[in-house]
DOKE-313462 format. One line per 5 residues: for each residue x negated, y, z negated of N, C-alpha, C, O. Coordinates in nm, 2 decimals. Each point is the difference from the previous one (the first is absolute). Layout:
<nodes>
X/Y/Z/X/Y/Z/X/Y/Z/X/Y/Z; ...
</nodes>
This chain:
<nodes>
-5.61/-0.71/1.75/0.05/0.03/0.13/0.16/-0.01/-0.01/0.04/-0.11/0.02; 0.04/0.21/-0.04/0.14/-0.01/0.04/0.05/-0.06/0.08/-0.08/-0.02/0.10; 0.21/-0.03/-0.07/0.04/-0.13/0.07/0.08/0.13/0.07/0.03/0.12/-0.03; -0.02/-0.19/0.16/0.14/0.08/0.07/0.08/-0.04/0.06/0.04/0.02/0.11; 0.00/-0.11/-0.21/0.14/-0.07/-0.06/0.10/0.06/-0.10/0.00/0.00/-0.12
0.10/0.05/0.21/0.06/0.01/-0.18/0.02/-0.05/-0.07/-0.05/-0.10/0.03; 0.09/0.09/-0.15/0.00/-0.08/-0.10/0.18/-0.08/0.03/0.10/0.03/0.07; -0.11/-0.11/-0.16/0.15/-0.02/0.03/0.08/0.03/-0.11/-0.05/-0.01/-0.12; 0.18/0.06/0.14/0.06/0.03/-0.10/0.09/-0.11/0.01/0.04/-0.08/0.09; -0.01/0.11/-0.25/0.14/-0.14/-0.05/0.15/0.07/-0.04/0.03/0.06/-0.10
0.07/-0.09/0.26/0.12/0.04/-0.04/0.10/-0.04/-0.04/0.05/-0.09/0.06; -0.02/0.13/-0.16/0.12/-0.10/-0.10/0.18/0.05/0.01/0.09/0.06/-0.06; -0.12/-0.10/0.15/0.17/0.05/0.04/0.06/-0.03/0.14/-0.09/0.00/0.09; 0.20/-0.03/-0.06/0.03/-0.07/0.14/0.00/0.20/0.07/-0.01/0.01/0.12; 0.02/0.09/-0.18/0.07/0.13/0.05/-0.16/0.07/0.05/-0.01/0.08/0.09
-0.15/-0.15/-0.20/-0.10/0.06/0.06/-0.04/-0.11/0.11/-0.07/0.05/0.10; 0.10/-0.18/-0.10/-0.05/-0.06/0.11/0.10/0.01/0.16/-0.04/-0.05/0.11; 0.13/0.10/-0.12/0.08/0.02/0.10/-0.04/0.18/0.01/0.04/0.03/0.11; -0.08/0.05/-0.14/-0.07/0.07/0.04/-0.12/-0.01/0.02/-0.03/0.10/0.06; -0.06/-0.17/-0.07/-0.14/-0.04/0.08/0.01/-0.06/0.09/-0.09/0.02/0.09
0.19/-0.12/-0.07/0.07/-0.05/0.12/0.05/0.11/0.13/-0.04/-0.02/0.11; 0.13/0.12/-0.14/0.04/0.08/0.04/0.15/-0.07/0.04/0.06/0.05/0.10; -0.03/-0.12/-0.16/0.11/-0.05/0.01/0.13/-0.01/-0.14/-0.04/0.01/-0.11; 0.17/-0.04/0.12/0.08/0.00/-0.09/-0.04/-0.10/-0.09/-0.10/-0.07/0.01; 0.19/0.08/-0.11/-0.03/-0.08/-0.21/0.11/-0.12/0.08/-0.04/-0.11/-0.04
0.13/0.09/0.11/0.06/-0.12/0.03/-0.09/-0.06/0.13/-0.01/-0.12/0.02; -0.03/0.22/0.06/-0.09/-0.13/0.10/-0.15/-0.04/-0.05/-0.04/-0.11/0.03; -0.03/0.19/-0.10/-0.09/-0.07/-0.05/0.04/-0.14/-0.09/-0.08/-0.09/0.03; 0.17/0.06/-0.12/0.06/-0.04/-0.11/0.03/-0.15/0.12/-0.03/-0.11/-0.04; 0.09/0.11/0.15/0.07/-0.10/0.10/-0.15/-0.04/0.08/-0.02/-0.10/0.06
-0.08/0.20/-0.08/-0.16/-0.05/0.05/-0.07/-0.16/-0.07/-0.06/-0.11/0.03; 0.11/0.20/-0.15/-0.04/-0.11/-0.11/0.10/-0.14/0.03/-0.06/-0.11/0.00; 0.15/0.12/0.02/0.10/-0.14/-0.03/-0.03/-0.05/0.16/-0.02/-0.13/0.01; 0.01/0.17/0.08/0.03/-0.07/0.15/-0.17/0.00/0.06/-0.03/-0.08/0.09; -0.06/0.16/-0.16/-0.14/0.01/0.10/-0.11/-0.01/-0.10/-0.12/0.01/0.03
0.18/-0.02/-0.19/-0.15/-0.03/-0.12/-0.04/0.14/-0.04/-0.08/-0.01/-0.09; 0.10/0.11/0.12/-0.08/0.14/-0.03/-0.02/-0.03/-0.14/0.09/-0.03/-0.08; -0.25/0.04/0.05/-0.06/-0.01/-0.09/0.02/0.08/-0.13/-0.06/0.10/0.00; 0.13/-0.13/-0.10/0.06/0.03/-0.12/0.01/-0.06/-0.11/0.06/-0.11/0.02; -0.09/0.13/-0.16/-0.01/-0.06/-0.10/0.12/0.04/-0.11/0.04/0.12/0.00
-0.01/-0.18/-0.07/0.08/0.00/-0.11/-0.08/-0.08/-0.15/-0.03/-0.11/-0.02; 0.03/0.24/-0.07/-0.07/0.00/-0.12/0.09/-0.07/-0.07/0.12/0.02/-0.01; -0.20/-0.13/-0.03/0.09/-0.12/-0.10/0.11/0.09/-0.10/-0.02/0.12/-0.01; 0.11/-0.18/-0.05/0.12/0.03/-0.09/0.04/0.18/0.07/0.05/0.08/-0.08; -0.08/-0.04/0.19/0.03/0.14/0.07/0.17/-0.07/0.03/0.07/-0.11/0.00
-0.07/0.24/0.02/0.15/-0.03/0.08/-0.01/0.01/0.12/-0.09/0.06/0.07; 0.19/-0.12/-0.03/-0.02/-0.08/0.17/-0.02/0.13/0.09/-0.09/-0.02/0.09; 0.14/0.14/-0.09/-0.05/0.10/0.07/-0.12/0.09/-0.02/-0.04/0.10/0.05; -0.01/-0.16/-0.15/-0.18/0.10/0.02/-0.09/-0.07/0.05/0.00/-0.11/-0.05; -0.10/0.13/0.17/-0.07/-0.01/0.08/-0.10/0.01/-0.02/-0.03/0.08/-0.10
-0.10/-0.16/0.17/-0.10/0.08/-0.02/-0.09/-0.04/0.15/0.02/-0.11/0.05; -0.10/0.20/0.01/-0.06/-0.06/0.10/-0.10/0.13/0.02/0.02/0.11/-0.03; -0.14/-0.18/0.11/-0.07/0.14/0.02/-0.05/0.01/0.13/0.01/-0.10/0.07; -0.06/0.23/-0.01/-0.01/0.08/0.15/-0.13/-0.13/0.07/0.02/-0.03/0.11; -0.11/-0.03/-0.17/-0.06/-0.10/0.07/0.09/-0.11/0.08/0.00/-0.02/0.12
0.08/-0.07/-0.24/0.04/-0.08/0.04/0.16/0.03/0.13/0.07/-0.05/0.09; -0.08/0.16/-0.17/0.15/0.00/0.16/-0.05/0.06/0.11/0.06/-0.01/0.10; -0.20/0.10/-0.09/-0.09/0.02/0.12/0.00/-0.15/0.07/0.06/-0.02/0.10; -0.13/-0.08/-0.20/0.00/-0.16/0.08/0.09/-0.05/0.00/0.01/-0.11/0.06; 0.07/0.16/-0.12/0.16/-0.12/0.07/0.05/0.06/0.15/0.04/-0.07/0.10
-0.04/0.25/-0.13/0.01/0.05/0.15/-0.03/-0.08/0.13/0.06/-0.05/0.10; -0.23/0.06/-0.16/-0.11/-0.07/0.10/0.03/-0.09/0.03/0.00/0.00/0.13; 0.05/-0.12/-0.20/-0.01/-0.12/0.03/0.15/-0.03/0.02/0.05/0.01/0.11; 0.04/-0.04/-0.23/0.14/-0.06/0.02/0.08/0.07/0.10/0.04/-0.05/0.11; 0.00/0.19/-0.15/0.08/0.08/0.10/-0.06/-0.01/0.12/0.10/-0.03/0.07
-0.20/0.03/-0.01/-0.02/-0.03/0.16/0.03/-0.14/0.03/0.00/-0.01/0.13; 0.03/-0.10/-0.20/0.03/-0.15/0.03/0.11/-0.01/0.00/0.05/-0.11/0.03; 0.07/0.24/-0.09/0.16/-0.05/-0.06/0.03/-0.07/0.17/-0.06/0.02/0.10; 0.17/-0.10/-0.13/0.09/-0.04/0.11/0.09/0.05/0.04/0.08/0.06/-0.07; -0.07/-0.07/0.20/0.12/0.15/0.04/-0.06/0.07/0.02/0.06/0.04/0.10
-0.16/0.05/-0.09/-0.03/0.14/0.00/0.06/0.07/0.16/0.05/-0.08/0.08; -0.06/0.19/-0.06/0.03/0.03/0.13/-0.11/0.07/0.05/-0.05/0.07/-0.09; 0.01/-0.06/0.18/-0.09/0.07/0.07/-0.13/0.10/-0.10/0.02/0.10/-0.07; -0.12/-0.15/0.09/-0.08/0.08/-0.09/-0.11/0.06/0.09/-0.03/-0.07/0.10; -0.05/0.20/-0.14/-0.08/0.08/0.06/-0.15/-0.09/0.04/0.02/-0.11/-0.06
-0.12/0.09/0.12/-0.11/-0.09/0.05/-0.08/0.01/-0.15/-0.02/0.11/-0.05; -0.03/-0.22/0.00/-0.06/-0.02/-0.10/0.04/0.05/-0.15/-0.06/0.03/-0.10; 0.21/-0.02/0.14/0.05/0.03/-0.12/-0.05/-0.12/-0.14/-0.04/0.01/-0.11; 0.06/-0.12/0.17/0.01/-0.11/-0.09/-0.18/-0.01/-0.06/-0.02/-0.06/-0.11; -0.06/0.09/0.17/-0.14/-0.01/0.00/-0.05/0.12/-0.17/0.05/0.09/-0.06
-0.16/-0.15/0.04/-0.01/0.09/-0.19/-0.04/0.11/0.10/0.10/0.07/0.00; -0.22/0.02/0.10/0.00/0.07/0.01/0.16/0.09/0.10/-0.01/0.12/0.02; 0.10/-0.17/0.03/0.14/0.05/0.04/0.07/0.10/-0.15/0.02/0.12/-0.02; -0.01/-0.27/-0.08/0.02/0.03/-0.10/-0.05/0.11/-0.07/0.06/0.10/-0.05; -0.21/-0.16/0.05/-0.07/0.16/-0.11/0.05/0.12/0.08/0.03/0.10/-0.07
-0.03/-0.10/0.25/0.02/0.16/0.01/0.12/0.06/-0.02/0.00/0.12/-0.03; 0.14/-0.22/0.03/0.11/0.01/-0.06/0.03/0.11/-0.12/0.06/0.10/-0.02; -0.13/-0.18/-0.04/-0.03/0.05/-0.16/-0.02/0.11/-0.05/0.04/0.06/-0.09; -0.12/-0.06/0.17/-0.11/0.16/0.01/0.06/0.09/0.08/-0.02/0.12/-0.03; 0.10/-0.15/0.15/0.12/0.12/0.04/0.13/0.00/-0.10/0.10/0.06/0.03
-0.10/-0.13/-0.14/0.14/0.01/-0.07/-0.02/0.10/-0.09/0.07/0.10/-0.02; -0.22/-0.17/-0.04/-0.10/0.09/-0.11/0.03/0.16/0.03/0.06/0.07/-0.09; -0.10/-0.02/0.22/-0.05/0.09/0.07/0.09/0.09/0.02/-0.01/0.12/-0.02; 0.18/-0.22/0.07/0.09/0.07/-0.01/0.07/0.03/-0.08/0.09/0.08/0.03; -0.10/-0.13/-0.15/0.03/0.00/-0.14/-0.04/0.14/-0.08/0.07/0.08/-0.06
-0.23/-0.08/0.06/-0.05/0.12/-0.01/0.09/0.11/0.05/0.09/0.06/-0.06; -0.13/-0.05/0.17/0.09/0.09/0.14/0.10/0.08/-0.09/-0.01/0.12/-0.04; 0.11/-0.21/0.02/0.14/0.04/-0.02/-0.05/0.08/-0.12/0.00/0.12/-0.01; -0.05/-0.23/-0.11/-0.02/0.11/-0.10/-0.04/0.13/-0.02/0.03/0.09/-0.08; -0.10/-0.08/0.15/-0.07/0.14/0.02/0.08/0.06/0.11/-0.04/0.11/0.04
0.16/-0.16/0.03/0.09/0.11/0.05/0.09/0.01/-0.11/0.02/0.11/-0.05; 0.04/-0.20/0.01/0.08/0.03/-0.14/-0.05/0.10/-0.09/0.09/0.06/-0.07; -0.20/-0.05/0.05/-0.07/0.09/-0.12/0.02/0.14/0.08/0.08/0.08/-0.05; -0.15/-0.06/0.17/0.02/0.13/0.11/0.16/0.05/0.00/0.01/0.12/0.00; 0.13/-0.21/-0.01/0.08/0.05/0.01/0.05/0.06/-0.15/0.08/0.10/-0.01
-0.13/-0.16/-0.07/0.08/0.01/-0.15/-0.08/0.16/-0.06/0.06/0.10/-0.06; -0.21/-0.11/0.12/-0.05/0.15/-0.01/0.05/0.11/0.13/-0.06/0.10/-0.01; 0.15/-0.11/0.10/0.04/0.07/0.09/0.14/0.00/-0.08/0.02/0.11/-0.05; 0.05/-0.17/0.04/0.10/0.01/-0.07/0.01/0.08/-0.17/0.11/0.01/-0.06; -0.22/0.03/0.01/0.00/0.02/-0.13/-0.09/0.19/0.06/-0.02/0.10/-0.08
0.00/-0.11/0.20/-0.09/0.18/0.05/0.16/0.04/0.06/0.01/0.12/0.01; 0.08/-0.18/0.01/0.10/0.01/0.09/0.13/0.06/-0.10/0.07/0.10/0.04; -0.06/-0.16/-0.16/0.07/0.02/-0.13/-0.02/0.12/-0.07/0.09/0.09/-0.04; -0.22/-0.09/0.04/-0.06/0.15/-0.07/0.00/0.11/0.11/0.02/0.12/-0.03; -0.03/-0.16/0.12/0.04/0.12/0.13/0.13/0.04/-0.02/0.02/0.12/0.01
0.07/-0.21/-0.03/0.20/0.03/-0.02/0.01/0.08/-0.12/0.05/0.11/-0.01; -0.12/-0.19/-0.11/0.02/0.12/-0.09/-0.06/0.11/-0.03/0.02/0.06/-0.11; -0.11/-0.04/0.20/-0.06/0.15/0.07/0.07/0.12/0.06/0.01/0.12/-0.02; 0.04/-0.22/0.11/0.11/0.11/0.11/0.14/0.03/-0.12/0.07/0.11/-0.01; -0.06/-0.25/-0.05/0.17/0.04/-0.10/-0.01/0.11/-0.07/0.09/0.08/-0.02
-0.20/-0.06/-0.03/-0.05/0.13/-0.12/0.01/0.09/0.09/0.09/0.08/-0.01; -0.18/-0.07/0.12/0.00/0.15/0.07/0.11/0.04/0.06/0.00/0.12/0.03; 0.14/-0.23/0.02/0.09/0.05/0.08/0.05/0.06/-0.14/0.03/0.12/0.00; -0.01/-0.20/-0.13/0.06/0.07/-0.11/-0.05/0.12/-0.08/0.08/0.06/-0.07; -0.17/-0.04/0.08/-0.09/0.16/0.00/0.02/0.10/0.06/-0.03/0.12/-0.05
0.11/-0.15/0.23/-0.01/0.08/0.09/0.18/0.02/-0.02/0.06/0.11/0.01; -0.02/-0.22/-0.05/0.16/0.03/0.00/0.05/0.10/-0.12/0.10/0.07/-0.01; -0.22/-0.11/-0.08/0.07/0.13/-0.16/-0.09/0.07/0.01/-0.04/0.03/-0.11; -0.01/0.02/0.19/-0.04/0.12/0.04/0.10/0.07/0.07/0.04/0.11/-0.03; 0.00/-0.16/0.12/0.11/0.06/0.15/0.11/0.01/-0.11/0.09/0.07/0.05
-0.06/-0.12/-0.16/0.18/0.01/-0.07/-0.07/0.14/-0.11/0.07/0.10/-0.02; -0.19/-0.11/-0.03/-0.03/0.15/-0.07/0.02/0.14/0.09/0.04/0.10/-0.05; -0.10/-0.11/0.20/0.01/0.07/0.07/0.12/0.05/0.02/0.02/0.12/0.02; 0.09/-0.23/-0.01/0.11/0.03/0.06/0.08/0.08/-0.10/0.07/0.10/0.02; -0.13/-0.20/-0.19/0.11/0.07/-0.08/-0.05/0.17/-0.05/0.08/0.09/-0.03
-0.25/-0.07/0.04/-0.01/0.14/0.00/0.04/0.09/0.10/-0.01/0.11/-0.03; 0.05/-0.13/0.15/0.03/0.03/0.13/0.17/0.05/-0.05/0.05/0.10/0.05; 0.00/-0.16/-0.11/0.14/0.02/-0.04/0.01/0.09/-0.12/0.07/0.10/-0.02; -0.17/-0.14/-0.07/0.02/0.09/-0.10/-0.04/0.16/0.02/0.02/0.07/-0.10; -0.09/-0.02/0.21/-0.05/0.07/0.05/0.12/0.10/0.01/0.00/0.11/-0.05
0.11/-0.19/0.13/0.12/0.04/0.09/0.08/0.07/-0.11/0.06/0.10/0.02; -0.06/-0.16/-0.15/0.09/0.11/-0.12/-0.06/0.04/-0.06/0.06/0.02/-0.10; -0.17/0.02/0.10/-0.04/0.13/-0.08/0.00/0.10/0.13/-0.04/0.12/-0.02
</nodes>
């Protein structure tokens, strides 16, 4: 029976976990020092490689980030795991989204390219055409 769970993936870098975050490589990075964001460092690594995976910062979401101190005004059951999970799943969602407009513009931009160097060829087909015309139109005139 397949799970319909994703699996979790393990991201090793502060640049992919701040992109699953949807947030910057220095505020995730100040997550970690002031609120715990769940992160490991592989013995004798150097102090900047990371490691942490999409479960455990789903439940630190869940749980720590809805408890930080200070927060300001949050949406009704934000702090609750199902607030959370739908969170997630609109980030997920919007995430997608974009990509697949991103992909729609980069192939509109690439039908858009080849259209220019369509018309460039034909205006320059139509223009050494009109300078043959012109110059047999002249040479016409002395004989």
């Amino acid at each position: 029976m397949p799970s319909t769970r994703q699996e979790a993936k393990v991201l090793s870098s502060w640049k992919e976990i701040a992109s699953y975050l949807g947030k910057g490589v220095r505020t995730v990075q100040r997550w970690e020092h002031e609120w715990g964001l769940p992160v490991s460092r592989p013995k004798n690594a150097h102090k900047s490689t990371v490691l942490s995976s999409t479960d455990k910062l789903d439940r630190w979401v869940a749980t720590k980030w809805a408890q930080r101190p200070g927060r300001r005004e949050s949406p009704p059951n934000a702090g609750s795991p199902n607030g959370v999970a739908a969170s997630i799943r609109d980030f997920r969602r919007l995430r997608q989204a974009n990509r697949e407009l991103l992909y729609d513009l980069v192939q509109a931009m690439a039908g858009l390219r080849a259209e220019s160097q369509t018309l460039v060829r034909a205006v320059s087909r139509a223009s050494e055409a009109k300078s043959r015309t012109a110059e047999n139109g002249k040479a016409r005139q002395f004989v």
